[in-house]
N, C-alpha and C positions, 0 to 999 in steps of 0.2 A: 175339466171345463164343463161347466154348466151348459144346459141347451140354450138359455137365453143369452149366456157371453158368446157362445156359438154363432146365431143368429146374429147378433151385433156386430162380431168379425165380418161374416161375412156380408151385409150390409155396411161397413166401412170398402170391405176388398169390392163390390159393386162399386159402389159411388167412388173409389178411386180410379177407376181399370181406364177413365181418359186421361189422366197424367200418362200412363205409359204407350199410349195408342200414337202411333204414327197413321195422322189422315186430316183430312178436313177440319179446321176450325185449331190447329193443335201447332206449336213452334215447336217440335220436338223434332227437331232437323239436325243434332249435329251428332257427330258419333258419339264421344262422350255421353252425350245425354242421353242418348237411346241406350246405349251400352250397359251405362251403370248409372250416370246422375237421378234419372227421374226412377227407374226399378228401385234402385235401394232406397230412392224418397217415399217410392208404394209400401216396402215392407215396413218402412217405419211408420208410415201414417196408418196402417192398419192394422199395428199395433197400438199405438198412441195416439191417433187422433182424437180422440176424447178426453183424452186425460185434458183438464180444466187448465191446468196454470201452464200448460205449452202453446203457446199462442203464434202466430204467425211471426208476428213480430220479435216474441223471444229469438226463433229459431233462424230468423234474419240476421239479428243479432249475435246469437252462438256461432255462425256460420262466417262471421268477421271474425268472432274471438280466432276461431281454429286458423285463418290465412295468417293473424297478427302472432300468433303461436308460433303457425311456420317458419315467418318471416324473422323472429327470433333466434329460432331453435337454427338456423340456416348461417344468420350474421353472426351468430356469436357463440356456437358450439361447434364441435369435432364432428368431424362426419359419420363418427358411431351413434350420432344424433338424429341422423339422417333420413333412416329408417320411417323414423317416428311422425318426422314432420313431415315425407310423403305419405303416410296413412292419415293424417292429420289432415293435408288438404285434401285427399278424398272424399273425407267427412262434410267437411265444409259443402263440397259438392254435392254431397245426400239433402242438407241441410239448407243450401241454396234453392234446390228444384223443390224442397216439399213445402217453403214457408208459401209459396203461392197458390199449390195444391191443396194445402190444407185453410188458405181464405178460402178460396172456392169452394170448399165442402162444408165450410162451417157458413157460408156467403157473409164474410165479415171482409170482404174485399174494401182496400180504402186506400186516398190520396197520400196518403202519410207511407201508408205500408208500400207503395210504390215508389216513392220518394227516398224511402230510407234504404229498400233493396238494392237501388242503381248507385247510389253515392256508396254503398259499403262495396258494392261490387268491383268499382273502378278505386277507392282508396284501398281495398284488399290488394288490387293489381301495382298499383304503388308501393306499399311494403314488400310486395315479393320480390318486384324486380330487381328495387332498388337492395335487397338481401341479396339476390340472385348478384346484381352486380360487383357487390361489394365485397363478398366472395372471391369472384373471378378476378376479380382487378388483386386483390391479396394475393392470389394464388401465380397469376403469371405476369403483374406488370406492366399487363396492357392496359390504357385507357378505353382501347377498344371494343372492351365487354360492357363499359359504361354508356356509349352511345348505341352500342346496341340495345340494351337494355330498355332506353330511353325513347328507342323509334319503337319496341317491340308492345311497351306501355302504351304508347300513343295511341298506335293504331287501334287497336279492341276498341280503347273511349273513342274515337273521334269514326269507328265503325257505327258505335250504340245513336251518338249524338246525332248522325245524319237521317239512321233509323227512325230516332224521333222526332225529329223533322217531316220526316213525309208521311207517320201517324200523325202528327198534328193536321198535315195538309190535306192529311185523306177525311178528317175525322171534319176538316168545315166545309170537304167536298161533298159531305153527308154519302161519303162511299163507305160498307160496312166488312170490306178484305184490301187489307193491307198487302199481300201476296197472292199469288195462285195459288190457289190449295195444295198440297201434297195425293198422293195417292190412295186409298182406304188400303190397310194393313192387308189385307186379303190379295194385295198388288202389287204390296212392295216387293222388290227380288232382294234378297239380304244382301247378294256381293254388293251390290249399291250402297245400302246400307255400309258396310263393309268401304266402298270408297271413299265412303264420306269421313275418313279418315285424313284424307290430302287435302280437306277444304278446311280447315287448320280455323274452325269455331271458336267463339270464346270459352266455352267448356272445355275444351281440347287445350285447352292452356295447362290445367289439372293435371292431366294425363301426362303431357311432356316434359311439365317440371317435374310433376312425381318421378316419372321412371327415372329424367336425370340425376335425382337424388339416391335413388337405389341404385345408380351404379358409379359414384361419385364422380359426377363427371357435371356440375352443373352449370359448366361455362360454355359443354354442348347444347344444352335448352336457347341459350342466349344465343347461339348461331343460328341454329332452327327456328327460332321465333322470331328476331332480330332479321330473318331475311321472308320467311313468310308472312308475316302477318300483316306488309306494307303492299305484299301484293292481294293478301285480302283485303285490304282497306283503297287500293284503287278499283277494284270490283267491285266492292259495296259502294262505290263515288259514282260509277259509271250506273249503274244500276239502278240505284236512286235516283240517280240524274234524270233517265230515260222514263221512271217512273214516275216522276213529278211531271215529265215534260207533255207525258200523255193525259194527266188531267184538265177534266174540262169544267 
């Protein structure tokens, strides 16, 4: 490596190191993403972030491909399959955290590129469930893997939607935090970190379909999700609730 590719790295690895920081100004709150979503997003954009033809948008895009992949690879193969399409949605999760990271760095941040992130993120959660269900219901006969499936969908979207609800409400309050900060990395305690494991994140979806595919078991994902993620979506109700209500 030449000194001046040298210098470049490391001027990418600078200008990335807030994608991975847990602090102020930063959404990087759920364990998934602190774990592995936004780190593996770092190493790839510090290696490719300049390469020309990978665009934010591309990688928003590839990042559907890999869940429509999964979602495939789940409905309609053997579970020597299985393997594959939980390292597949990993990707996706590399590939989700860095399409944002890498507007920001190229400052080509745009209404389209946000628009197209969230509708692939919540139609990715549609193909998997509804895989994930399709499965289960084959496997033991219950209907009952189906309406799980179905509440487990719901909630993430209608978590995001009320989200964006009270960005919009904050942003004509001319308020400029949507949250209370988190704490400067220097302050985090990791077992915290570490807890944030039980607060069952939209990233944290990744992680629990995957592992249930590495041990084919994937009609325990739909129990697990199917019963947490309704109690993350009455927290995020109440929450938001309290939050709007305190706007002046």
């Amino acid at each position: 490596m030449s000194q001046e590719e040298h210098n470049t790295m490391a001027s990418r690895f600078e200008a990335m190191r807030p994608g991975i920081s847990v602090g102020p100004a930063t959404n990087n709150q759920d364990f998934w993403g602190i774990c592995f979503g936004r780190p593996s997003a770092f190493l790839f954009l510090v290696l490719f972030a300049d390469v020309a033809f990978i665009t934010p948008n591309l990688l928003t895009v590839l990042s559907f491909a890999l869940v429509a992949v999964t979602a495939w690879l789940v409905a309609f193969h053997d579970p020597s399959w299985w393997i594959l399409a939980a390292v597949l949605l990993q990707l996706n999760l590399t590939f989700d955290c860095a399409d944002g990271q890498l507007a920001r760095y190229r400052k080509t941040h745009s209404a389209v590129g946000s628009y197209l992130d969230k509708i692939t993120d919540f139609l990715g959660f549609l193909l998997l469930f509804a895989a994930f269900a399709q499965i289960s219901v084959e496997r033991t006969g219950d209907l009952f893997y189906m309406h799980l499936a179905m509440v487990a969908c719901f909630a993430p979207v209608m978590v995001g939607y009320v989200k964006w609800i009270a960005v919009a409400e904050t942003l004509k309050s001319d308020k400029t935090e949507l949250d209370a900060a988190p704490p400067e990395m220097s302050q985090v305690r990791w077992w915290r970190i570490g807890l944030k494991i039980f607060e069952f994140r939209e990233p944290d979806i990744y992680l629990w379909m995957g592992l249930a595919l590495c041990i084919d078991r994937p009609e325990w994902a739909l129990l697990l999700l199917g019963v947490t993620q309704p109690v993350v979506l009455i927290a995020a109700l109440i929450f938001r609730g309290v939050q709007l209500s305190r706007m002046k």
